[in-house]
N, C-alpha and C positions, 0 to 999 in steps of 0.2 A: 504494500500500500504506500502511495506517496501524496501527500499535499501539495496541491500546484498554487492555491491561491487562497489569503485570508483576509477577508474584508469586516474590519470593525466598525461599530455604528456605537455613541455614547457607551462605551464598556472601561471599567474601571476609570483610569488617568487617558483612557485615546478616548478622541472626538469623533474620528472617523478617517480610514485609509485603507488601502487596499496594500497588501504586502504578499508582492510575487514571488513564488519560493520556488528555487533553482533546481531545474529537471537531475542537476547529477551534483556531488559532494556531499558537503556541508554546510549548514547554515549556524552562524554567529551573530546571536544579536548580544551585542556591545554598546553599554554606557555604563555612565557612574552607578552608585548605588541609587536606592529610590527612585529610580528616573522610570519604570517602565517593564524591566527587563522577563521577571515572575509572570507579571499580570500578561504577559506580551503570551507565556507558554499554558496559563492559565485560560487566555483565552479558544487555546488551541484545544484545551481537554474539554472546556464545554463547547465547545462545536462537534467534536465526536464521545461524548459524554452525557453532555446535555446537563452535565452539574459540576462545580470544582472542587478539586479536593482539599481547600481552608474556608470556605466563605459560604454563605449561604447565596441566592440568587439575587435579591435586596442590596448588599450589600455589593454588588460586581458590578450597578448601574450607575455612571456618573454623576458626582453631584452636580446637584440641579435639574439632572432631566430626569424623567419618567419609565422610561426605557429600555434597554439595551439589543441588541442585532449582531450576532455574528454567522457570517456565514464562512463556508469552507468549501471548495471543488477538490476534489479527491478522483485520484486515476487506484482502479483496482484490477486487479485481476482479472474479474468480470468485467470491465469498464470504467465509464466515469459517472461521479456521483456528485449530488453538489448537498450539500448540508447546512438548514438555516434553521438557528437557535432564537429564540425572542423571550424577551420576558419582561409584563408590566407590573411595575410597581404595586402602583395603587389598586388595580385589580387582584394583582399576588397570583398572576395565570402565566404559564409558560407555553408554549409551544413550539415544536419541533417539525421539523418538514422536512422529506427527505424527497429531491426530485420533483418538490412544490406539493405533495400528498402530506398528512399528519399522520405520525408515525411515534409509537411511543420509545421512548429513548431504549428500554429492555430489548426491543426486537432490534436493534443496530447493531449494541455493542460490538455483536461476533463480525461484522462487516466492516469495519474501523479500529481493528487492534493499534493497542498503541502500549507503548512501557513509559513512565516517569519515573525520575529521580530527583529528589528535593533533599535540600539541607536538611529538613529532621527524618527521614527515613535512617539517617543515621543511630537513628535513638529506637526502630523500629522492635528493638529484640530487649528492651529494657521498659517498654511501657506496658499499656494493658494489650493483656488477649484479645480483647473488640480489635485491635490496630491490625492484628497478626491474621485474624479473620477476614478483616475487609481485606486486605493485602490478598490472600486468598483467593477471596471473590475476585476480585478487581483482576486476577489474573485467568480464572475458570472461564469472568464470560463469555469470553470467547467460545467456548464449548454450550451451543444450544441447547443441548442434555440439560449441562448442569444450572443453567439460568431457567428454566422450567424446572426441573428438581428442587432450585433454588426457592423460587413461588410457592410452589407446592405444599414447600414443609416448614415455610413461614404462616401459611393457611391454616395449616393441621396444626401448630404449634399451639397457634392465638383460642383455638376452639377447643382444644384440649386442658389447655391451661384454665379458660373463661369453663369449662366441663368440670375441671378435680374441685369446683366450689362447692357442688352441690354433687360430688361422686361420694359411695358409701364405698366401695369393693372397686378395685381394678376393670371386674367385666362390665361399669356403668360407663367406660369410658374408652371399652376395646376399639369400637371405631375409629376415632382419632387416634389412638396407640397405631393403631394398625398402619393409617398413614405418617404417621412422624416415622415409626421405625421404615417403611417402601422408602421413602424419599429421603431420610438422613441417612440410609445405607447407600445409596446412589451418590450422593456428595462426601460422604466420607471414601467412596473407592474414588473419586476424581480427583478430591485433594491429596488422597496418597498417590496417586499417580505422578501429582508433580512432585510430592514431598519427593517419593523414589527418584526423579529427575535431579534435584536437587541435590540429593546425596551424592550422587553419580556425577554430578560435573563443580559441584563450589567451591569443593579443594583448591582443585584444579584448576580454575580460573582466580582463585585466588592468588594461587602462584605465581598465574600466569601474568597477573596486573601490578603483582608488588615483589616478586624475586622472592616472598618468605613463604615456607610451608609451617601450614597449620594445620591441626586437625581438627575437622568442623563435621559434626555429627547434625543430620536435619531431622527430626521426628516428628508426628502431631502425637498431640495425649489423648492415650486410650482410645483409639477408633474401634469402632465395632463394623468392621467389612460386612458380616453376614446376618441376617434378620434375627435369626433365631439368640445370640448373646446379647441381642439390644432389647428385644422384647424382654428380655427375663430381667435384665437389670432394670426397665423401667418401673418392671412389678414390681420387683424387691424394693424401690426406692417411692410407691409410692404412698405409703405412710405419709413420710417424711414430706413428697411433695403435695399430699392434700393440706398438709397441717401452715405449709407454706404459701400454697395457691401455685403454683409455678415447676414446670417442668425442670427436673435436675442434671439430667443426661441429654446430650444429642451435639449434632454438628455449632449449635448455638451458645453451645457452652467449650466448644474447641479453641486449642490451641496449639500454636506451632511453636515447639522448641528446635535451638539451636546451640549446642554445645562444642566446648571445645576441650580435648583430655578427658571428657565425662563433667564440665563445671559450665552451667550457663555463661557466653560469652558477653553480657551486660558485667558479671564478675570478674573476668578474667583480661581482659581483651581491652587495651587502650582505646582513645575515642578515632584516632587515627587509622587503628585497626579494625572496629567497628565500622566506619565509614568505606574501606577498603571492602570489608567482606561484605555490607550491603549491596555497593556497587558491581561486586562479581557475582550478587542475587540476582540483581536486575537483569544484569544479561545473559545469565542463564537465564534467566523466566523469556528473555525475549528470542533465545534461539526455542523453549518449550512452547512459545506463542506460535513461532511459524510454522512448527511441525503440527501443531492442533490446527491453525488455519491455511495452512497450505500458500502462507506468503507473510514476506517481513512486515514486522509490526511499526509503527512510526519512532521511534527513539526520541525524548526528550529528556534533555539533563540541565539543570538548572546550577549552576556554578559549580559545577564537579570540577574546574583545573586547580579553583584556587586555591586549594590544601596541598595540591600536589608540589615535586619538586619536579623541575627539568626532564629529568630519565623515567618518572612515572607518567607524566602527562604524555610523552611520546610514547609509552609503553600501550597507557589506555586508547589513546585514537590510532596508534596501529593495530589494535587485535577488537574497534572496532566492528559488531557483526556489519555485514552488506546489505544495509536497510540507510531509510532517509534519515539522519539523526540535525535536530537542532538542540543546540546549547547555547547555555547566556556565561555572561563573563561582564566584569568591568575592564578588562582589556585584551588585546588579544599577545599571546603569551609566545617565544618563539618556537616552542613547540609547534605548537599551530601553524604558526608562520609557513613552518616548514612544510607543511601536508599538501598533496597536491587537493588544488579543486572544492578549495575552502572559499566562502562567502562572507560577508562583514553585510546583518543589519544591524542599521546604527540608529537605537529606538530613539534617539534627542530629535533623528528630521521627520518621525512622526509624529509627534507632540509638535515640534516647529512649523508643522504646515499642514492643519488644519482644513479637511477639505469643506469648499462651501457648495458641493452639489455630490449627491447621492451617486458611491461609485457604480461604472456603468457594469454590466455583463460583458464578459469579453473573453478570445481566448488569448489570454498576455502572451506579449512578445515576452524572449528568455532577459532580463533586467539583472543579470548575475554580475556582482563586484567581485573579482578574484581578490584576494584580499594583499596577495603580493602586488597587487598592480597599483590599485588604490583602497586603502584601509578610510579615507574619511568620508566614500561616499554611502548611500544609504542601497539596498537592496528590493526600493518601494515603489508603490506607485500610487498615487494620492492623489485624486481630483481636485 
């Protein structure tokens, strides 16, 4: 999958521009701090998302206006696709269009894979199990299966739960049991699917991106693969959860551990180290994306050089996977420099020029800054 063009309408800090993104390398969008750079890749995840992952929708619309529009043209494997996100304020209504049709964001996902990496996924293995879940999720959807599976036993969850109020015995409540254990036994085999992935390649790209071997063990807690060990635990537990209100077992209460020597690496493991093995999560999940969708996911990384020293930043964008990857930076680093077939957007001349008529539908001419050639132009196209 590749993104050919992003046209913002009142979103965050931009007023409105059209930003042509280059058929082949890399793209660098480059300025100071707080200028843009976040919002610029956030705006990209709700265009194939339809939601961001810090902010609520309220909150993503410029001050002053009522607002917000982003669309996206997208070339896939199957074709081309164009993707228009909106959302009013004051109504509190969003809508998604896929192709000019409304289209609920859950039926896309799998047709817009994409991996991010943000400065706190650093912390991803040190906070709550909800992070490690969504984490998860946000990698399954891709898998049709499991975003139906997903529904499913969110359904059965709510009605079993709002059921053990007024349940005396287990059997007042076998129906719902029956589907939480169908559909959380379906999502516990897909997330062990990537866990087993995981295991199998994060050493090893962790190796591969920092020169140090570590041993990183990936597990979830207590999965129950087959029906018959989850039903039984539900019964055994549910005393306890009528006395509670609330189911105590299932994929909703999972969690993904990550050790290193046998000791959780939030205990063991510098933050620099932390940050390393994150980043050799992510791209393992995005070589597990293509082989689940049958084509590279979009790669977004959000200031991943500036920890790095010299020989890591060349280490990570050479053993980049071969997919469209954009990253932000407040400068661009010589590492970079040196890569063939890198871009420079420079988010200060989209702020700086403000278009005053709605950009048009078009198929852009290629607008690519090699960045050896000229690092201070922008990569835009702005009415």
């Amino acid at each position: 999958m590749r993104l050919r063009q992003l046209e913002l309408r009142a979103f965050r800090n931009f007023s409105e521009a059209a930003v042509v993104i280059p058929k082949k390398g890399l793209l660098a969008a480059v300025a100071p701090n707080a200028t843009g750079k976040t919002n610029f890749l956030e705006a990209v995840v709700m265009a194939l998302r339809g939601r961001s992952w810090r902010a609520s929708h309220g909150e993503c619309v410029r001050w002053g206006e009522e607002a917000f529009q982003v669309t996206a043209e997208v070339e896939r494997r199957e074709g081309e696709s164009e993707v228009v996100v909106r959302y009013h304020a004051p109504a509190k209504k969003m809508r998604i269009e896929e192709d000019g049709r409304p289209v609920s964001s859950v039926t896309f996902y799998k047709r817009y894979p994409l991996v991010l990496f943000v400065a706190e996924d650093t912390f991803l293995f040190t906070r709550s199990p909800a992070q490690r879940r969504n984490f998860l999720n946000q990698v399954l959807v891709t898998a049709p299966p499991y975003v139906s599976a997903l529904v499913q036993y969110q359904r059965a969850l709510l009605q079993r739960n709002a059921s053990l109020k007024e349940a005396t015995s287990p059997a007042d409540i076998t129906a719902w049991t029956e589907l939480v254990v169908e559909h959380g036994v379906a999502l516990w085999r897909y997330r062990q699917q990537l866990v087993d992935y995981l295991q199998a390649h994060l050493a090893a790209g962790y190796k591969l991106l920092t020169g140090e071997q570590l041993s990183l063990d990936v597990e979830l807690a207590a999965p129950f693969l087959e029906a018959a060990p989850f039903r039984e635990a539900l019964q055994a537990a549910f005393s306890s959860e009528q006395r509670l209100g609330y189911t105590l077992r299932g994929p909703h209460r999972d969690d993904l551990r990550l050790t290193s020597d046998g000791k959780p690496v939030g205990a063991v493991l510098s933050q620099g180290q932390m940050r390393g093995v994150v980043l050799a999560l992510k791209l393992a999940v995005a070589s597990f994306i293509e082989a689940l969708a049958e084509e590279p996911p979009l790669i977004l990384l959000d200031e991943v050089l500036s920890e790095l020293d010299e020989q890591r930043q060349q280490t990570l964008l050479a053993h980049l996977p071969d997919a469209q990857v954009l990253l932000t930076g407040t400068s661009v680093p010589e590492a970079l420099r040196q890569q063939p077939d890198v871009h420079l957007l420079d988010i200060r001349s989209i702020l700086a020029k403000p278009a005053t008529a709605q950009p048009r539908r078009r198929q852009p001419e290629e607008r690519s800054v090699p960045v050896k050639q000229q690092e201070d132009e922008a990569v835009v196209a702005a009415d």
